[in-house]
PQR file of N, CA, C, O and H, with PARSE charges and radii, in Angstrom:
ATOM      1  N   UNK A   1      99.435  63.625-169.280 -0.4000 1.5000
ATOM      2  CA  UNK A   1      98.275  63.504-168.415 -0.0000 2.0000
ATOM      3  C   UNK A   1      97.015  63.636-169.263  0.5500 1.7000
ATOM      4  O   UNK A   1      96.523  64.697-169.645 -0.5500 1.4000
ATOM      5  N   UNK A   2      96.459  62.117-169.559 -0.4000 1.5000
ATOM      6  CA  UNK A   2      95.373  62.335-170.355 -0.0000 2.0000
ATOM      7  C   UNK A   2      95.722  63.336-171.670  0.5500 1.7000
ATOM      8  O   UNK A   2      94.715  64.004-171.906 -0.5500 1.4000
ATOM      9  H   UNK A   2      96.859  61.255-169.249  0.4000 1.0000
ATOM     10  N   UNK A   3      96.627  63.602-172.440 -0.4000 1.5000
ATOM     11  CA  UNK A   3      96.768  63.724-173.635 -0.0000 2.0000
ATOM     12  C   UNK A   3      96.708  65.314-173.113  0.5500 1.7000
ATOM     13  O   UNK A   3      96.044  65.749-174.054 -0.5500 1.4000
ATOM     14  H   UNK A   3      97.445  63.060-172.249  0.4000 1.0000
ATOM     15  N   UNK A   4      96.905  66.289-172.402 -0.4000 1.5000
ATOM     16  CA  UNK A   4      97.197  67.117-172.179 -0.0000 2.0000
ATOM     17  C   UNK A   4      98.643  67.708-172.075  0.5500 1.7000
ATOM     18  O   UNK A   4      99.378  66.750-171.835 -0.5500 1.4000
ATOM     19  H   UNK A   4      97.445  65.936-171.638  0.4000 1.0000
ATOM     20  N   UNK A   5      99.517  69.077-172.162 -0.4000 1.5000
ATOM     21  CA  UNK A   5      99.974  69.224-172.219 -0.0000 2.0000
ATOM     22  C   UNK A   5     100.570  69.162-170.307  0.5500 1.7000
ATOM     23  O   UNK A   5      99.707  68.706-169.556 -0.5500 1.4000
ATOM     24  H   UNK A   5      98.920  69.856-172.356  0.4000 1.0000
ATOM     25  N   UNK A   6     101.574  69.478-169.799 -0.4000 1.5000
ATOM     26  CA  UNK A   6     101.473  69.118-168.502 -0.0000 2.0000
ATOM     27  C   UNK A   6     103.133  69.509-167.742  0.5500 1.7000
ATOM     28  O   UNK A   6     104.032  68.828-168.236 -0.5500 1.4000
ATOM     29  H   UNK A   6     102.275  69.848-170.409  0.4000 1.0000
ATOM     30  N   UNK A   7     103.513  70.330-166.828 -0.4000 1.5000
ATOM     31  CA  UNK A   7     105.214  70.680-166.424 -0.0000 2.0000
ATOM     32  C   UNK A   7     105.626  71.542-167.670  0.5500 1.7000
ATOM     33  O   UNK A   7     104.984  72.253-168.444 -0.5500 1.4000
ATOM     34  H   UNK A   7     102.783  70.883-166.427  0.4000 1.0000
ATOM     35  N   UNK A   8     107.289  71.112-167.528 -0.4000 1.5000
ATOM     36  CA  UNK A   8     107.520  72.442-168.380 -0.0000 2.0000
ATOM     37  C   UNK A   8     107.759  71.779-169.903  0.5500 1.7000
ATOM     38  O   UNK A   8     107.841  70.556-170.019 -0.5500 1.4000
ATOM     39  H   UNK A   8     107.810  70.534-166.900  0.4000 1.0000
ATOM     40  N   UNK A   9     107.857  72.604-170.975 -0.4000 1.5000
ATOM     41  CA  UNK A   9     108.053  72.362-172.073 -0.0000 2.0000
ATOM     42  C   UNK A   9     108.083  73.313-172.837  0.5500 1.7000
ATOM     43  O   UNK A   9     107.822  74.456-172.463 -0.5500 1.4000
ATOM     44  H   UNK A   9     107.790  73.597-170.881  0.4000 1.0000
ATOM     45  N   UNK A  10     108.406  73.005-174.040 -0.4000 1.5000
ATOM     46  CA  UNK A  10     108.422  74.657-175.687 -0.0000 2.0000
ATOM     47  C   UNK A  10     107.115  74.296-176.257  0.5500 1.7000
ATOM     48  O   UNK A  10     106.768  73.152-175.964 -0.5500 1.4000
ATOM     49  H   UNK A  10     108.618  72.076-174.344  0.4000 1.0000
ATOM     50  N   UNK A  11     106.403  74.874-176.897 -0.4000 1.5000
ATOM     51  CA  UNK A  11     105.548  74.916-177.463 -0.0000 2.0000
ATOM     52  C   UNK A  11     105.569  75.863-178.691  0.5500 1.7000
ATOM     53  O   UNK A  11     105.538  77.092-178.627 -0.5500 1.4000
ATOM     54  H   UNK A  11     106.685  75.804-177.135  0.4000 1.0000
ATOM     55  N   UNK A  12     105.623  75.133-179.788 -0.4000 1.5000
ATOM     56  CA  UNK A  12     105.860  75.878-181.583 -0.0000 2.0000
ATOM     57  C   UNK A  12     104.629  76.289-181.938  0.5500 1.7000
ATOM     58  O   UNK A  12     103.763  75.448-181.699 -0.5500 1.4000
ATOM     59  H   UNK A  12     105.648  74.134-179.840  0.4000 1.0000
ATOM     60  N   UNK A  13     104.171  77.494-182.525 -0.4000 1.5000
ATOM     61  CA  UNK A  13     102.795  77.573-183.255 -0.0000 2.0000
ATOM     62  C   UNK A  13     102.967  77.806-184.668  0.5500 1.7000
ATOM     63  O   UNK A  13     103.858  78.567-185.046 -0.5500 1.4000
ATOM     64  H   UNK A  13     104.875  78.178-182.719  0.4000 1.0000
ATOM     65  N   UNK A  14     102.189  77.216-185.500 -0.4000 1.5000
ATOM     66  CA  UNK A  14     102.231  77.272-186.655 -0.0000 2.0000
ATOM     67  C   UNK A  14     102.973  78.788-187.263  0.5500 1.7000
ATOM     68  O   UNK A  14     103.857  78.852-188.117 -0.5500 1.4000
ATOM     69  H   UNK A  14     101.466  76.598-185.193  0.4000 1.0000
ATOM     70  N   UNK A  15     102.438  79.727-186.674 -0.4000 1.5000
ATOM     71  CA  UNK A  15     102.508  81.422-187.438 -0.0000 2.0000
ATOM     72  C   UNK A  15     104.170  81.580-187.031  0.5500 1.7000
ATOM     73  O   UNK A  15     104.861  82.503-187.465 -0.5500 1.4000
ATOM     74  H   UNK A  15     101.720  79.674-185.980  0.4000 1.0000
ATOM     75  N   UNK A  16     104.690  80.485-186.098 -0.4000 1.5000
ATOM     76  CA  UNK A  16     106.645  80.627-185.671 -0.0000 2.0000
ATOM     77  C   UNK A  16     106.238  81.259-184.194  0.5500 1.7000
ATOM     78  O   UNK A  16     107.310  81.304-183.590 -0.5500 1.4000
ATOM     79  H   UNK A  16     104.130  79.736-185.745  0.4000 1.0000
ATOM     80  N   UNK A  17     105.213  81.759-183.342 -0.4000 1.5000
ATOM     81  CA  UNK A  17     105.680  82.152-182.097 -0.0000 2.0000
ATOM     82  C   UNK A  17     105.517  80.499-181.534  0.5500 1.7000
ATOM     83  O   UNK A  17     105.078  79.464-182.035 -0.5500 1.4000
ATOM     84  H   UNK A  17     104.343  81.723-183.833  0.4000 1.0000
ATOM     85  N   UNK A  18     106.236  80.942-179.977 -0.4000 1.5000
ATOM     86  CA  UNK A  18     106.603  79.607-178.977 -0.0000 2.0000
ATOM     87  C   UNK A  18     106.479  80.222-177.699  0.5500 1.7000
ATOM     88  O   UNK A  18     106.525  81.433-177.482 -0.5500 1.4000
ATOM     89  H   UNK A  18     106.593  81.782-179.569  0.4000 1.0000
ATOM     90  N   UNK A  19     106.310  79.253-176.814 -0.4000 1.5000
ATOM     91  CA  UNK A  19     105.450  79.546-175.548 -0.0000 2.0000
ATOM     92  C   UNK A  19     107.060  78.712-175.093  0.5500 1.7000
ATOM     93  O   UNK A  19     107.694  78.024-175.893 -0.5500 1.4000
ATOM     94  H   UNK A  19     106.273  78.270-176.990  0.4000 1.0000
ATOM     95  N   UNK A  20     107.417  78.934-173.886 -0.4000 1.5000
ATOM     96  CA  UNK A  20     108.400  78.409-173.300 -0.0000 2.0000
ATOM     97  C   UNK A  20     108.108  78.327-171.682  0.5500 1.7000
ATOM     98  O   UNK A  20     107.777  79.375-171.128 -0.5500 1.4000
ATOM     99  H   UNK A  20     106.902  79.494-173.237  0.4000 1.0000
ATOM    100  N   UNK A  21     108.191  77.415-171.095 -0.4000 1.5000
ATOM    101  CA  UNK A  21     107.894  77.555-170.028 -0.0000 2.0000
ATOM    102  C   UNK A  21     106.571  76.374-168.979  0.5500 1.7000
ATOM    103  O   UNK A  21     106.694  75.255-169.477 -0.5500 1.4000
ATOM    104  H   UNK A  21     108.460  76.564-171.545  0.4000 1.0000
ATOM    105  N   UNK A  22     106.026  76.345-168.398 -0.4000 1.5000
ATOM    106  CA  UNK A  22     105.176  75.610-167.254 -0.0000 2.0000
ATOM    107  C   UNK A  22     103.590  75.484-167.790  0.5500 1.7000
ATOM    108  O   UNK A  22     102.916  76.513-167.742 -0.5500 1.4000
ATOM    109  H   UNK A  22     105.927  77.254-167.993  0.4000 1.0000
ATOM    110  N   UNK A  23     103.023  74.355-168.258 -0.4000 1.5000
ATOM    111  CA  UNK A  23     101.607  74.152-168.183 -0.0000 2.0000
ATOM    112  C   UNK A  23     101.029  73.249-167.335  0.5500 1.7000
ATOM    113  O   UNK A  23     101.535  72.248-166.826 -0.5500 1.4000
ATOM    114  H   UNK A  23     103.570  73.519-168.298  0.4000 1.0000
ATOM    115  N   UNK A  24      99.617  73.814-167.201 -0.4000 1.5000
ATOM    116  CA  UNK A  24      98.514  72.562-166.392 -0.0000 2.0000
ATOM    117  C   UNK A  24      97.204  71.793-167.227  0.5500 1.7000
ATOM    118  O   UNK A  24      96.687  72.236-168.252 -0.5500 1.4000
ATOM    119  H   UNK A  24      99.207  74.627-167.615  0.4000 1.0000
ATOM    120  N   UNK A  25      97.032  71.238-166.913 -0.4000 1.5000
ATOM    121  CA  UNK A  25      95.730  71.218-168.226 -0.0000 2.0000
ATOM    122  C   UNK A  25      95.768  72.181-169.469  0.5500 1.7000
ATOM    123  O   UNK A  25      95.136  73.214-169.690 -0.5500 1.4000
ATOM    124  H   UNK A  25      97.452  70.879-166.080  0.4000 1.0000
ATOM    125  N   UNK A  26      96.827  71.432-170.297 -0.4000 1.5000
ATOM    126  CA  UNK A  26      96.854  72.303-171.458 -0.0000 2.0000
ATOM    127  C   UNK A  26      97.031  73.422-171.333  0.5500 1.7000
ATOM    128  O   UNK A  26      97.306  73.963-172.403 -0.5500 1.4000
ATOM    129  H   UNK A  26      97.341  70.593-170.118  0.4000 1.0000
ATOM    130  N   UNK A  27      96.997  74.253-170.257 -0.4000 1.5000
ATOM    131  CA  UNK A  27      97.412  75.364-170.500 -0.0000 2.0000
ATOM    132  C   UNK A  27      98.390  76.190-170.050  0.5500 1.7000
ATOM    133  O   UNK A  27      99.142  75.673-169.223 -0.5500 1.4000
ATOM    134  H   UNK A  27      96.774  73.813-169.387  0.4000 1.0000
ATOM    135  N   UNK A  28      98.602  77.295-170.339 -0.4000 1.5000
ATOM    136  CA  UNK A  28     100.100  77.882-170.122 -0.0000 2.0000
ATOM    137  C   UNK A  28      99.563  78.477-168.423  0.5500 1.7000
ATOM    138  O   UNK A  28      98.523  79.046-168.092 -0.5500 1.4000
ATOM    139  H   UNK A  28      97.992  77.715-171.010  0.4000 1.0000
ATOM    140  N   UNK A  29     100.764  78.055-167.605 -0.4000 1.5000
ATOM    141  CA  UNK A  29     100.365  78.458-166.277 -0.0000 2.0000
ATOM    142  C   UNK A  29     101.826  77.899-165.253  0.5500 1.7000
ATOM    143  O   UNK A  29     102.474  76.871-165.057 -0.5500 1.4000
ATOM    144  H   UNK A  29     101.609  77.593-167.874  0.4000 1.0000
ATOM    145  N   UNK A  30     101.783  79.719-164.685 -0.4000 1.5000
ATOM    146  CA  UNK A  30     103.353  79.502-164.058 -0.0000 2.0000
ATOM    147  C   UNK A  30     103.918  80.269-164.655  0.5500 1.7000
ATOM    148  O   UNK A  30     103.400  81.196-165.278 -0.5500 1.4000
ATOM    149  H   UNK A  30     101.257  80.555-164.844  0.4000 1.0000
ATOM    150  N   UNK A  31     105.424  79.949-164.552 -0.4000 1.5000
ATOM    151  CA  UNK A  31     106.590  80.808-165.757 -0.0000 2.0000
ATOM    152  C   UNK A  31     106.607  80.391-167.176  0.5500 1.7000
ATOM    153  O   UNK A  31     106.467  79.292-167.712 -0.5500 1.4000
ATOM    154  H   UNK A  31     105.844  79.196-164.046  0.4000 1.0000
ATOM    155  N   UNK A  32     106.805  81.508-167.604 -0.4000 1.5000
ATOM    156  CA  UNK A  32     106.623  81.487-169.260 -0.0000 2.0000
ATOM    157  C   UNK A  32     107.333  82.483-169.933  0.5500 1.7000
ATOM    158  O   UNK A  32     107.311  83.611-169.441 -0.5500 1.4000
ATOM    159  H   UNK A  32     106.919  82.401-167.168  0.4000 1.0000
ATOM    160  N   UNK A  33     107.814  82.333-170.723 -0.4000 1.5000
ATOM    161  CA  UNK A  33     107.966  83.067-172.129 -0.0000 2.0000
ATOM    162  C   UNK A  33     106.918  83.024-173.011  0.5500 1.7000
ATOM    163  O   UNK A  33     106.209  82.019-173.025 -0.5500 1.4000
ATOM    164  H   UNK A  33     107.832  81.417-171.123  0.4000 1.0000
ATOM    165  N   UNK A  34     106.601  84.345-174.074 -0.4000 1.5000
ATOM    166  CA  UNK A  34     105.537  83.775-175.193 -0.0000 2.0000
ATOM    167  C   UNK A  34     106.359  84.496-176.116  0.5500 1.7000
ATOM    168  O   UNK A  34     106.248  85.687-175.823 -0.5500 1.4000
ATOM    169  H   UNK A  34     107.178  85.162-174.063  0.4000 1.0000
ATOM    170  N   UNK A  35     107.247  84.330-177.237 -0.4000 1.5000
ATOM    171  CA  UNK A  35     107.821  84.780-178.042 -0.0000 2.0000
ATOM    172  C   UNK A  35     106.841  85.188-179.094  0.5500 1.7000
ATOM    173  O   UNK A  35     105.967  84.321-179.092 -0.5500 1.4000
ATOM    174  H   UNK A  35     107.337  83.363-177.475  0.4000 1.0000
ATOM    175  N   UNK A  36     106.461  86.476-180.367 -0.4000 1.5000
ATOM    176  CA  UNK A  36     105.752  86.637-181.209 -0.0000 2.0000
ATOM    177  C   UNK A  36     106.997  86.897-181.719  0.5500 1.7000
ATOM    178  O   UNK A  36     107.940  87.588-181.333 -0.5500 1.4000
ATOM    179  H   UNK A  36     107.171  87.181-180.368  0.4000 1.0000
ATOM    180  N   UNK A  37     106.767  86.081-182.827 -0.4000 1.5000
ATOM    181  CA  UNK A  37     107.806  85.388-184.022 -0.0000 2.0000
ATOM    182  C   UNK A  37     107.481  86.803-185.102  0.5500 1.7000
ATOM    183  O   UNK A  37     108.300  87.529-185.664 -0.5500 1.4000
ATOM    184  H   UNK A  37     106.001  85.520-183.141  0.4000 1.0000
ATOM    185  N   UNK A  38     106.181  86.842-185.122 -0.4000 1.5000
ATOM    186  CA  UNK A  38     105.577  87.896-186.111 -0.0000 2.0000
ATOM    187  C   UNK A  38     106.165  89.105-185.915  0.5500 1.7000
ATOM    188  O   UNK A  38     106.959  89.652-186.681 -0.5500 1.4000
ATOM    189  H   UNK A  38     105.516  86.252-184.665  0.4000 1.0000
ATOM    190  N   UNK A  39     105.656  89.619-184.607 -0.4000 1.5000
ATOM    191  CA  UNK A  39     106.020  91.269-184.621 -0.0000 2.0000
ATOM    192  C   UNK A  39     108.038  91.164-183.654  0.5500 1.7000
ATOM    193  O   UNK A  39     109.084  91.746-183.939 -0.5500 1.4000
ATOM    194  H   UNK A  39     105.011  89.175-183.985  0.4000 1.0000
ATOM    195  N   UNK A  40     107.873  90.676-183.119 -0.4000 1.5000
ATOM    196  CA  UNK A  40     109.228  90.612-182.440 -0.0000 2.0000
ATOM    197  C   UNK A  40     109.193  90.694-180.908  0.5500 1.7000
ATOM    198  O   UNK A  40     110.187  90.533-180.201 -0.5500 1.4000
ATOM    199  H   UNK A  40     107.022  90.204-182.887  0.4000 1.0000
ATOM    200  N   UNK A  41     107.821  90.989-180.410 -0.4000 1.5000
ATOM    201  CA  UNK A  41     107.602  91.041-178.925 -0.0000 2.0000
ATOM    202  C   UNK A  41     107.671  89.920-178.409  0.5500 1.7000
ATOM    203  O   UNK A  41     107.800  88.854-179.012 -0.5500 1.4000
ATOM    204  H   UNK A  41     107.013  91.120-180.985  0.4000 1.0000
ATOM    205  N   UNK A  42     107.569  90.124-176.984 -0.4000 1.5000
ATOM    206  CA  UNK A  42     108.327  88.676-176.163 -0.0000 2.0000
ATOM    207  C   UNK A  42     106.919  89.470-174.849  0.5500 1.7000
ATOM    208  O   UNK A  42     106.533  90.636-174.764 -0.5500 1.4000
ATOM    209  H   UNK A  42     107.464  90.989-176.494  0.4000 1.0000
ATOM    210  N   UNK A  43     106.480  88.151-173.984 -0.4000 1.5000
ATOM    211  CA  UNK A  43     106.582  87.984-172.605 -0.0000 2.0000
ATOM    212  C   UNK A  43     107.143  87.251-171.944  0.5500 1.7000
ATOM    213  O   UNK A  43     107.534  86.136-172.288 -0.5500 1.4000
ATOM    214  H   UNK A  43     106.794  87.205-174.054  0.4000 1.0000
ATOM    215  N   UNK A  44     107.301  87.874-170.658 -0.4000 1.5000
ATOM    216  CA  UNK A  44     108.425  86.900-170.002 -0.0000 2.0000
ATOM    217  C   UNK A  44     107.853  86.996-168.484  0.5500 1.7000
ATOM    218  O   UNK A  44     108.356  87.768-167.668 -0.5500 1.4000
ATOM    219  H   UNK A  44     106.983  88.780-170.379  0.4000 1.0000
ATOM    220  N   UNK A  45     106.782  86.165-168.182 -0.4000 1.5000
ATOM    221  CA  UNK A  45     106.512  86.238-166.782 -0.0000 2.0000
ATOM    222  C   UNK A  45     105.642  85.204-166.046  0.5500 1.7000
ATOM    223  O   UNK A  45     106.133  84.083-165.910 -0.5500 1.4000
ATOM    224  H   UNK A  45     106.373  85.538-168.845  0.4000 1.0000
ATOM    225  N   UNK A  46     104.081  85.500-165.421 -0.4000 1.5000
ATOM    226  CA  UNK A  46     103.419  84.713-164.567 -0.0000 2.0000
ATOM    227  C   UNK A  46     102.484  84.242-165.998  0.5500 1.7000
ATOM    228  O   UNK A  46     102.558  84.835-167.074 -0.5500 1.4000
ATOM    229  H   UNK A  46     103.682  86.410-165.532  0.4000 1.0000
ATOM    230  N   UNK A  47     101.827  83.345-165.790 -0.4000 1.5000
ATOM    231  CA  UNK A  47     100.415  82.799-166.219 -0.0000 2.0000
ATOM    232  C   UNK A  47      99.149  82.389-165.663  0.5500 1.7000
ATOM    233  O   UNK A  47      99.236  82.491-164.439 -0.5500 1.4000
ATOM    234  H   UNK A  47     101.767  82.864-164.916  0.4000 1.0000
ATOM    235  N   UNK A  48      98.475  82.143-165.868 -0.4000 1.5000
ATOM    236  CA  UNK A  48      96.982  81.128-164.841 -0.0000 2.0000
ATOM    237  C   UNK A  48      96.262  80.649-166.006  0.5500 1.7000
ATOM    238  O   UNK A  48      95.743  81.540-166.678 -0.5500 1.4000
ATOM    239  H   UNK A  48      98.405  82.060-166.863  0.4000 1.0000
ATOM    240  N   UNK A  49      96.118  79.550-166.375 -0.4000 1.5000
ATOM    241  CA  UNK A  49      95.106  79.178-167.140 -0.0000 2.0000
ATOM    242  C   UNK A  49      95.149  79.503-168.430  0.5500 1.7000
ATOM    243  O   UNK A  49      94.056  79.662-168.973 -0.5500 1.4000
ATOM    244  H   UNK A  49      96.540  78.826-165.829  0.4000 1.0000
ATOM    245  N   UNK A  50      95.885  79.613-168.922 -0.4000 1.5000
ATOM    246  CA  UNK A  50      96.332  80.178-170.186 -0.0000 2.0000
ATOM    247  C   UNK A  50      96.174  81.694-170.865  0.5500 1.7000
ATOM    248  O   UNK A  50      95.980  81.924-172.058 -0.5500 1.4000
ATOM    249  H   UNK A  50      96.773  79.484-168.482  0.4000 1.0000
ATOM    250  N   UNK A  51      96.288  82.511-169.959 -0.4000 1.5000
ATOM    251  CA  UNK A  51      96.670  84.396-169.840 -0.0000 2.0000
ATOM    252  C   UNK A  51      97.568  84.571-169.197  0.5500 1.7000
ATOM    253  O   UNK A  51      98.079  83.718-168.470 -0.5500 1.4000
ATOM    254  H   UNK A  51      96.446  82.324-168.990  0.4000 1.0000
ATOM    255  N   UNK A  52      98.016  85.937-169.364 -0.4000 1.5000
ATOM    256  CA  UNK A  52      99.013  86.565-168.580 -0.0000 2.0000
ATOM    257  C   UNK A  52      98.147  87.215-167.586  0.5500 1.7000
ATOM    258  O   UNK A  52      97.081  87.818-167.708 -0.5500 1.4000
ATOM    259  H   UNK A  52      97.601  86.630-169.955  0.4000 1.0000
ATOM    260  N   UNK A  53      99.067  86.863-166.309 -0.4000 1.5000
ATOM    261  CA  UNK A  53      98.454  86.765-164.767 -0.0000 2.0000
ATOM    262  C   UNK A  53      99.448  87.092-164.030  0.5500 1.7000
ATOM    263  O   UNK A  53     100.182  86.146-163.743 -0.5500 1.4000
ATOM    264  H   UNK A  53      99.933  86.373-166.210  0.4000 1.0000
ATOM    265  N   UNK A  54      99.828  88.414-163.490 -0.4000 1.5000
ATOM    266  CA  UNK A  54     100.866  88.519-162.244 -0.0000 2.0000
ATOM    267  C   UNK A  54     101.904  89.164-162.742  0.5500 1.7000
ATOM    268  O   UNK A  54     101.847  89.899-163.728 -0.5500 1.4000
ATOM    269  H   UNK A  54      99.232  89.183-163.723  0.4000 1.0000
ATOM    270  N   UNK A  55     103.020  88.894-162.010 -0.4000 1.5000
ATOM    271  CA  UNK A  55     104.390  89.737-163.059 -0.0000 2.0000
ATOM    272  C   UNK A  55     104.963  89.769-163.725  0.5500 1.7000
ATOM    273  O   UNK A  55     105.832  88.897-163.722 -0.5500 1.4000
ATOM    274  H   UNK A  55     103.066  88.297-161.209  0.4000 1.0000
ATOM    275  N   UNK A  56     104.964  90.856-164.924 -0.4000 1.5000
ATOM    276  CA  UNK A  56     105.684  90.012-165.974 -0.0000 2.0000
ATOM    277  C   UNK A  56     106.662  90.951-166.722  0.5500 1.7000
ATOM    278  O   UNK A  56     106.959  91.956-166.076 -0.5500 1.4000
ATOM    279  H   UNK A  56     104.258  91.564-164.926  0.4000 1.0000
ATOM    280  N   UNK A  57     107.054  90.872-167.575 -0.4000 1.5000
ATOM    281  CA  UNK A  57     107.980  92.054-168.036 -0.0000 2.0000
ATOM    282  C   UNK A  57     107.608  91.722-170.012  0.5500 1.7000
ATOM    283  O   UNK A  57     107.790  90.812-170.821 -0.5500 1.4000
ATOM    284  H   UNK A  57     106.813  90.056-168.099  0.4000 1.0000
ATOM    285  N   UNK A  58     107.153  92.786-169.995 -0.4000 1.5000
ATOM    286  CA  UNK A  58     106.476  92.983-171.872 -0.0000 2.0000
ATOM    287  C   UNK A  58     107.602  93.521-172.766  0.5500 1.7000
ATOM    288  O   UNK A  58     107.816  94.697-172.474 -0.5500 1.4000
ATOM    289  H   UNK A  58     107.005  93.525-169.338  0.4000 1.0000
ATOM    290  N   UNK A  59     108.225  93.174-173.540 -0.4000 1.5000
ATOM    291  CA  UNK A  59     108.926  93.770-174.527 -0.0000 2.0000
ATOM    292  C   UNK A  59     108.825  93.513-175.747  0.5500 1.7000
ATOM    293  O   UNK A  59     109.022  92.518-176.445 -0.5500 1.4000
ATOM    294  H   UNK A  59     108.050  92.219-173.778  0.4000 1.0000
ATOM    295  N   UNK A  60     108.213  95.406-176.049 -0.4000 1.5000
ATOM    296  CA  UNK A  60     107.981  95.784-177.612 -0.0000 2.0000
ATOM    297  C   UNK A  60     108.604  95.742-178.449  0.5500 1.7000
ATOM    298  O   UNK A  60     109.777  95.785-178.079 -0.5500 1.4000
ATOM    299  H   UNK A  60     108.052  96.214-175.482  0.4000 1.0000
ATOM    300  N   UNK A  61     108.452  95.635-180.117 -0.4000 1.5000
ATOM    301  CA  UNK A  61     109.307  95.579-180.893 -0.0000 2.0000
ATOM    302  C   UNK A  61     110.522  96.430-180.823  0.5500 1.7000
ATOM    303  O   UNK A  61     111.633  95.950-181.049 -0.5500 1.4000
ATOM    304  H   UNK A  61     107.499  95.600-180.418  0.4000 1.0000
ATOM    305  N   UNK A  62     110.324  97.830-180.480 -0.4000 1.5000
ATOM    306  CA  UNK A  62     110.813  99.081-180.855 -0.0000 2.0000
ATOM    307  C   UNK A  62     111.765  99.345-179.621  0.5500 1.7000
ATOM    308  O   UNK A  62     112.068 100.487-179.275 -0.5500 1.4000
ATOM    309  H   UNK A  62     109.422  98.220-180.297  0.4000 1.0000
ATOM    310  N   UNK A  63     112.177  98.302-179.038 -0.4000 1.5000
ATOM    311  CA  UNK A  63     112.830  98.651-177.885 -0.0000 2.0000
ATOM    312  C   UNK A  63     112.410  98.953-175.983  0.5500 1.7000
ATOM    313  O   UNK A  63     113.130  98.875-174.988 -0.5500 1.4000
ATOM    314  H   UNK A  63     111.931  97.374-179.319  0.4000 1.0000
ATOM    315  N   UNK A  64     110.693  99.362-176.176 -0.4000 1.5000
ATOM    316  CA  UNK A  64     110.345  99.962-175.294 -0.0000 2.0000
ATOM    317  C   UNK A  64     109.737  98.578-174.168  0.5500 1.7000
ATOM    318  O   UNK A  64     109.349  97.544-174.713 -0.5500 1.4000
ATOM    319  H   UNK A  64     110.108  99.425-176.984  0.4000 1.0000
ATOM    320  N   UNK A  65     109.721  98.639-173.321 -0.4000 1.5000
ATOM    321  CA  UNK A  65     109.898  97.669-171.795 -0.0000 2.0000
ATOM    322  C   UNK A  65     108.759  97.892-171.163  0.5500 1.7000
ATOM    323  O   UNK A  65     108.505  99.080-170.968 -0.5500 1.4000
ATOM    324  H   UNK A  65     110.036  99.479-172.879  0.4000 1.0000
ATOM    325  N   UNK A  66     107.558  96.667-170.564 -0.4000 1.5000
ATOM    326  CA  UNK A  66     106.938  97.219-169.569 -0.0000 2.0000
ATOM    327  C   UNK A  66     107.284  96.531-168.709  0.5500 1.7000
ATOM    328  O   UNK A  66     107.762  95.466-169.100 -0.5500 1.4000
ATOM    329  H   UNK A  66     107.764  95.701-170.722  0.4000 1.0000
ATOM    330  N   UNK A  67     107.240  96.734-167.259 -0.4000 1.5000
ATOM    331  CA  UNK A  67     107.688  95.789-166.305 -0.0000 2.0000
ATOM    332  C   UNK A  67     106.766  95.940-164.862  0.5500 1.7000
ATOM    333  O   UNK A  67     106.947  96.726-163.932 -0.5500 1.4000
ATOM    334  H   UNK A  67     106.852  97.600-166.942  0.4000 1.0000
ATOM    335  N   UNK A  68     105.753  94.930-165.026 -0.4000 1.5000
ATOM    336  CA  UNK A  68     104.890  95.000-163.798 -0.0000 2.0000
ATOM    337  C   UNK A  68     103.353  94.246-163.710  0.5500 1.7000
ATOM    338  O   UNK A  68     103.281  93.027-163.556 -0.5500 1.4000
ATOM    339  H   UNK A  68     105.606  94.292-165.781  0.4000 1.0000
ATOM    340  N   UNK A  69     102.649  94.743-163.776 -0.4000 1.5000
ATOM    341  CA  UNK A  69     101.551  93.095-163.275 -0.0000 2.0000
ATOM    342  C   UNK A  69     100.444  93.586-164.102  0.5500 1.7000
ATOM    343  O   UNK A  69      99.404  92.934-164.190 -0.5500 1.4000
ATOM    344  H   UNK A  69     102.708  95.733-163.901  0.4000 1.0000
TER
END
């Protein structure tokens, strides 16, 4: 759509994290994953516009879990 990103798809970033999951106008919005390749954390939840928006569940390198909005 007009050279935008658009539905679902993976998305690679140079530094190795990847976005997995639903965009609208380029941006991340809906369900998602955002993998950080770097430290080892993950999200796994809502989006809007390319932030985390709504529920989601955060997991830290070290094992530790957040789970909520």
């Amino acid at each position: 759509m007009n050279g935008h990103k658009s539905g679902r798809g993976t998305y690679y970033y140079v530094n190795g994290n990847f976005y997995q999951g639903e965009w609208r106008d380029d941006k991340k919005d809906g369900r998602g994953v955002y993998s950080y390749n770097t430290t080892g954390e993950k999200y796994e939840g809502e989006w809007k516009t390319g932030e985390r928006n709504g529920r989601g569940i955060y997991y830290f390198a070290f094992g530790d879990t957040y789970n909520g909005q």
